[in-house]
ROBA-312912 format. One record per residue: residue number from 1; residue in one letter; chain; x, y, z of N, C-alpha, C in turn. Coordinates in Angstrom, 2 decimals, always signed. Layout:
REM residues N
+-----+---------+--------+---------+---------+---------+---------+---------+---------+---------+---------+---------+
: num : residuo : cadena :    n_px :    n_py :    n_pz :   ca_px :   ca_py :   ca_pz :    c_px :    c_py :    c_pz :
+-----+---------+--------+---------+---------+---------+---------+---------+---------+---------+---------+---------+
: NUM :       A :      A :       X :       Y :       Z :       X :       Y :       Z :       X :       Y :       Z :
...
+-----+---------+--------+---------+---------+---------+---------+---------+---------+---------+---------+---------+
END
This chain:
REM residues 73
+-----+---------+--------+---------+---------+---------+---------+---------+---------+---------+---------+---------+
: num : residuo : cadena :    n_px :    n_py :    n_pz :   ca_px :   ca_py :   ca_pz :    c_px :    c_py :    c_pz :
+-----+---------+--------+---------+---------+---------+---------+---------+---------+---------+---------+---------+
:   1 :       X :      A :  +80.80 :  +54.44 : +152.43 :  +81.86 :  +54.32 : +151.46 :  +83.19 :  +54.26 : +152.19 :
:   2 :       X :      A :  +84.02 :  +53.32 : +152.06 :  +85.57 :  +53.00 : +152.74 :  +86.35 :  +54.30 : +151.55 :
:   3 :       X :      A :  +87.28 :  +54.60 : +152.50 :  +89.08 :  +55.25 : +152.03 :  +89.41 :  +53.93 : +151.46 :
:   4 :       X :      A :  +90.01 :  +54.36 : +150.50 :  +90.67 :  +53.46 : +149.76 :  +92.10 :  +53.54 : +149.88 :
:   5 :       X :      A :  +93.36 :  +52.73 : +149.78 :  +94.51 :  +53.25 : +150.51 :  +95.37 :  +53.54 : +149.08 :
:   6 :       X :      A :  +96.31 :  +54.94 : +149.47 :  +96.57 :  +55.28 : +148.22 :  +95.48 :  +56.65 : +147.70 :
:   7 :       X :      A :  +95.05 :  +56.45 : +148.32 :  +93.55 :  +58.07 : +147.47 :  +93.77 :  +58.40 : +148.48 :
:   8 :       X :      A :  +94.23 :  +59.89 : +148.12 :  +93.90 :  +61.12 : +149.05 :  +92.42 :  +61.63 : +148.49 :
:   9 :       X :      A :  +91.70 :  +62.60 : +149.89 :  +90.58 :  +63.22 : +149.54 :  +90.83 :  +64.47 : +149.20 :
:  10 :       X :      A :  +90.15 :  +64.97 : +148.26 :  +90.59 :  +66.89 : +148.48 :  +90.04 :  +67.20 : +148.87 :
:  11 :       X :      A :  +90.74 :  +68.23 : +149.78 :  +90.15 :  +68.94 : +151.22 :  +89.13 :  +69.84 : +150.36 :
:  12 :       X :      A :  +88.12 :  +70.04 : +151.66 :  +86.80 :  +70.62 : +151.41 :  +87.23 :  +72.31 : +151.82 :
:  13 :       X :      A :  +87.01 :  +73.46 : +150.36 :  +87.74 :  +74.64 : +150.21 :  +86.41 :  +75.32 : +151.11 :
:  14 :       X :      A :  +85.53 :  +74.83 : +151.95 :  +84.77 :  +75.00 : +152.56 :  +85.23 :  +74.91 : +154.22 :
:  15 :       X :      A :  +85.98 :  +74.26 : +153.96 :  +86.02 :  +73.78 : +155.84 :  +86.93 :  +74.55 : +156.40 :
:  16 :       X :      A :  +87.75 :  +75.29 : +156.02 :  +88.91 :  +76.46 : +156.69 :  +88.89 :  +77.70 : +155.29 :
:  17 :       X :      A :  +88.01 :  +78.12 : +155.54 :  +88.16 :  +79.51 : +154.54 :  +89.29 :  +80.36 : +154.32 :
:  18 :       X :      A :  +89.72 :  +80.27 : +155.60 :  +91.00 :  +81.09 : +156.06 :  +92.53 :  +80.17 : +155.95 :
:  19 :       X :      A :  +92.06 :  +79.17 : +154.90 :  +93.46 :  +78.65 : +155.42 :  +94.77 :  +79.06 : +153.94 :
:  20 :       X :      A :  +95.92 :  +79.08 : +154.40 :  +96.90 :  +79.36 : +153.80 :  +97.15 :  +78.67 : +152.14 :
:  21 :       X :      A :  +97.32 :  +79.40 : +151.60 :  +97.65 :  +79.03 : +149.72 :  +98.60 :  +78.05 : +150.16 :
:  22 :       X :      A :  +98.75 :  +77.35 : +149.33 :  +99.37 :  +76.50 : +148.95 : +100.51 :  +76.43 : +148.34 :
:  23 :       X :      A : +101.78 :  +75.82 : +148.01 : +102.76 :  +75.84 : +147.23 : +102.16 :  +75.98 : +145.77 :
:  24 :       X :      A : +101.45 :  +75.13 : +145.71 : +101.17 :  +74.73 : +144.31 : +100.26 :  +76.07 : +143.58 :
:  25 :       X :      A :  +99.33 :  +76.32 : +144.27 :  +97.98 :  +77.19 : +143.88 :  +99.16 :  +78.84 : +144.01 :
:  26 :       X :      A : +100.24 :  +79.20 : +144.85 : +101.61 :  +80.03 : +144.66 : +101.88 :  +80.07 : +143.53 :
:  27 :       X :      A : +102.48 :  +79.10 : +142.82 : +103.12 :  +78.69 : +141.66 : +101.92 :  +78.68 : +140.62 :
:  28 :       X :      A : +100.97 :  +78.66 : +141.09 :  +99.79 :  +78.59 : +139.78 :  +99.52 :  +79.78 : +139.36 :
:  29 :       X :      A :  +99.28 :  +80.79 : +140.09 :  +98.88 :  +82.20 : +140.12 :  +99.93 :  +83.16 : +139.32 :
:  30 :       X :      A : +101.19 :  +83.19 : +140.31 : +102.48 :  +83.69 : +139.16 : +102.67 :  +82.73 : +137.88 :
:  31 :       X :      A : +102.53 :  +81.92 : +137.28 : +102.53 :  +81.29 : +136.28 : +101.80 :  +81.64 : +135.50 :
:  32 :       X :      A :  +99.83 :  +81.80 : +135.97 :  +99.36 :  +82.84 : +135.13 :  +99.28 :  +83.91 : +134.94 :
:  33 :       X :      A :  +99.80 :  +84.65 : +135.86 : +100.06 :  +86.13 : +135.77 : +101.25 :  +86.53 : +134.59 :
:  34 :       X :      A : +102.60 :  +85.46 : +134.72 : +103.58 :  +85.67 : +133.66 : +102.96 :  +85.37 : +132.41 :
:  35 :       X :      A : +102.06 :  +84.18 : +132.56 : +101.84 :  +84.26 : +130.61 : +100.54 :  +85.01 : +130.11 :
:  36 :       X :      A :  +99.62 :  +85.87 : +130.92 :  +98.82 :  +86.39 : +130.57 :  +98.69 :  +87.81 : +131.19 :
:  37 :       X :      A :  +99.24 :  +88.52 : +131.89 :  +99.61 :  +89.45 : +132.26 :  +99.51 :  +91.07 : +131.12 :
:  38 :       X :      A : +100.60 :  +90.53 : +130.22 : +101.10 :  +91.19 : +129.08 :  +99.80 :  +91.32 : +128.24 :
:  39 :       X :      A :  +99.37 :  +90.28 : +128.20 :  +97.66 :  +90.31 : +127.19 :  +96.57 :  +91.06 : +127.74 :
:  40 :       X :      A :  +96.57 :  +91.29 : +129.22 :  +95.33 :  +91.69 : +129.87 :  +95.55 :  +93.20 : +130.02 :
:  41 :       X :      A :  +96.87 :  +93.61 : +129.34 :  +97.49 :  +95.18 : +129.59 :  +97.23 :  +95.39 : +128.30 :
:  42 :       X :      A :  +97.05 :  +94.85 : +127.28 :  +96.40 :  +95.18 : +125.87 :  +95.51 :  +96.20 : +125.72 :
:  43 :       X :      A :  +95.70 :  +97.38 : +125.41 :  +94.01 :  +98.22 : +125.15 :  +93.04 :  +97.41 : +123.98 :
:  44 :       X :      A :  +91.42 :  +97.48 : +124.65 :  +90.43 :  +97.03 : +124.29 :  +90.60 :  +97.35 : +122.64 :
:  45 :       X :      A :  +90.28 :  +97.08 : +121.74 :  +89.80 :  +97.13 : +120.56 :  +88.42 :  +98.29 : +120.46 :
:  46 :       X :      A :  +88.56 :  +99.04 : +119.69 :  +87.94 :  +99.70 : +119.13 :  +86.51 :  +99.26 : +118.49 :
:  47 :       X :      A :  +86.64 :  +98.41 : +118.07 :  +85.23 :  +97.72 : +117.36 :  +84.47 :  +96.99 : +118.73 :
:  48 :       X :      A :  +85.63 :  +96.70 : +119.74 :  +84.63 :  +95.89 : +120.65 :  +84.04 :  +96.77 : +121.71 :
:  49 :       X :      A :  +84.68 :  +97.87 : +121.78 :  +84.16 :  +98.90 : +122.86 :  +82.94 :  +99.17 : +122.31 :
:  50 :       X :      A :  +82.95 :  +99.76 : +120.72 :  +81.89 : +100.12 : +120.60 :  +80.71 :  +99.04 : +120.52 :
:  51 :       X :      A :  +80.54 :  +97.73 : +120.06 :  +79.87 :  +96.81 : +119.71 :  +79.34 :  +96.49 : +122.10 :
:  52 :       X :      A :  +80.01 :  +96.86 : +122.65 :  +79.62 :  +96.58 : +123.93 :  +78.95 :  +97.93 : +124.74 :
:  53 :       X :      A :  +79.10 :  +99.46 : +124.36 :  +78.19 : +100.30 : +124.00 :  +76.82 :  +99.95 : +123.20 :
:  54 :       X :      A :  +76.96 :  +99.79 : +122.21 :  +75.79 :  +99.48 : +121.18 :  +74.84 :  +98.79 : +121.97 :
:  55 :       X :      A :  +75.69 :  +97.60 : +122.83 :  +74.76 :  +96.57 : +123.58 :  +74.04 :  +97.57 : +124.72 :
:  56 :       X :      A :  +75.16 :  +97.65 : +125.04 :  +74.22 :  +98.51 : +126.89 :  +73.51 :  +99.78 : +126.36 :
:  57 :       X :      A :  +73.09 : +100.31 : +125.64 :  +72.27 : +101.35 : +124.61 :  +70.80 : +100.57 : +124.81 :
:  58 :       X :      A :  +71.33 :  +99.41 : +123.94 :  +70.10 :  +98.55 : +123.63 :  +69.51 :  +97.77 : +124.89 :
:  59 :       X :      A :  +70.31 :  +97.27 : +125.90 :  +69.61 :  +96.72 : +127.05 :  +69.16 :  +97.90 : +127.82 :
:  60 :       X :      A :  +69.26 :  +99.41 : +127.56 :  +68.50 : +100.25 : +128.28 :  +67.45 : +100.63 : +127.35 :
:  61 :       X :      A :  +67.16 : +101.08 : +126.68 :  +66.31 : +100.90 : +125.73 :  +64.97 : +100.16 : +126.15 :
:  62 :       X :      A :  +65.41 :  +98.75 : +125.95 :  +64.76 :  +97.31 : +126.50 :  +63.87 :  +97.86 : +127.68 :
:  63 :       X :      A :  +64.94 :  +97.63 : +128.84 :  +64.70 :  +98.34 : +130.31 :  +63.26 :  +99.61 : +130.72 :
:  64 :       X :      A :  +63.52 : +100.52 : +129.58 :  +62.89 : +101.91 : +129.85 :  +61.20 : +101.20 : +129.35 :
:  65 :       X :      A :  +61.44 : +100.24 : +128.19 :  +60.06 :  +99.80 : +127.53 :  +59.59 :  +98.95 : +128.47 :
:  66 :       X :      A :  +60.36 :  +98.24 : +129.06 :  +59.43 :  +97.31 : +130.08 :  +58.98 :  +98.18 : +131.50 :
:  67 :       X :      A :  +59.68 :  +99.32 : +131.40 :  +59.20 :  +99.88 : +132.74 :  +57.63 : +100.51 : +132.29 :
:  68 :       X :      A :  +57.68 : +101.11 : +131.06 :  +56.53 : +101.85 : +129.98 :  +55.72 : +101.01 : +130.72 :
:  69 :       X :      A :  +55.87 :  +99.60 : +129.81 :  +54.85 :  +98.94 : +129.70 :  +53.66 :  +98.64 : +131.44 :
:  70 :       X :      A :  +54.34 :  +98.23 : +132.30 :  +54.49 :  +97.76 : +133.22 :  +54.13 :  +98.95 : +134.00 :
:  71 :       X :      A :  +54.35 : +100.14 : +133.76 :  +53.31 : +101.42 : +134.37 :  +52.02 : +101.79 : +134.14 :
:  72 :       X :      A :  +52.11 : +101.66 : +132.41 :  +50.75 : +101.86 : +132.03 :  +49.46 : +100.59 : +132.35 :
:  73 :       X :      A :  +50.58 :  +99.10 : +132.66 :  +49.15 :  +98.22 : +133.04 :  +48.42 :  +97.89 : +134.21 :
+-----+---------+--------+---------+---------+---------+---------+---------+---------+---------+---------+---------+
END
């Protein structure tokens, strides 16, 4: 396959692990930090704490029966 002139490639985020942020990916990060910041400092909801309890209750539950099962066979 030829470079085509005019197309840049994007660099492979593989080939220098270590290499330095960028202006842009700078500016991307504080940008989302300013508009979502304020939202992620929100305390959880009440209905969802518990509805995500309820869950991990029930995936141990689950857990303890498949161990049951899986001992006794």
């Amino acid at each position: 396959m030829r470079s085509q002139p005019g197309r840049r490639r994007l660099p492979d985020p593989d080939a220098n692990p270590q290499r330095e942020e960028s202006a842009f990916d700078l500016w991307l990060q504080g940008a989302l930090r300013d508009a979502f910041d304020q939202v992620a400092a929100e305390p959880i909801p009440e209905d969802l704490l518990r509805m995500i309890e309820e869950d991990r209750a029930e995936r141990e539950r689950l857990r303890r029966r498949r161990r049951g099962e899986a001992e006794e066979a």
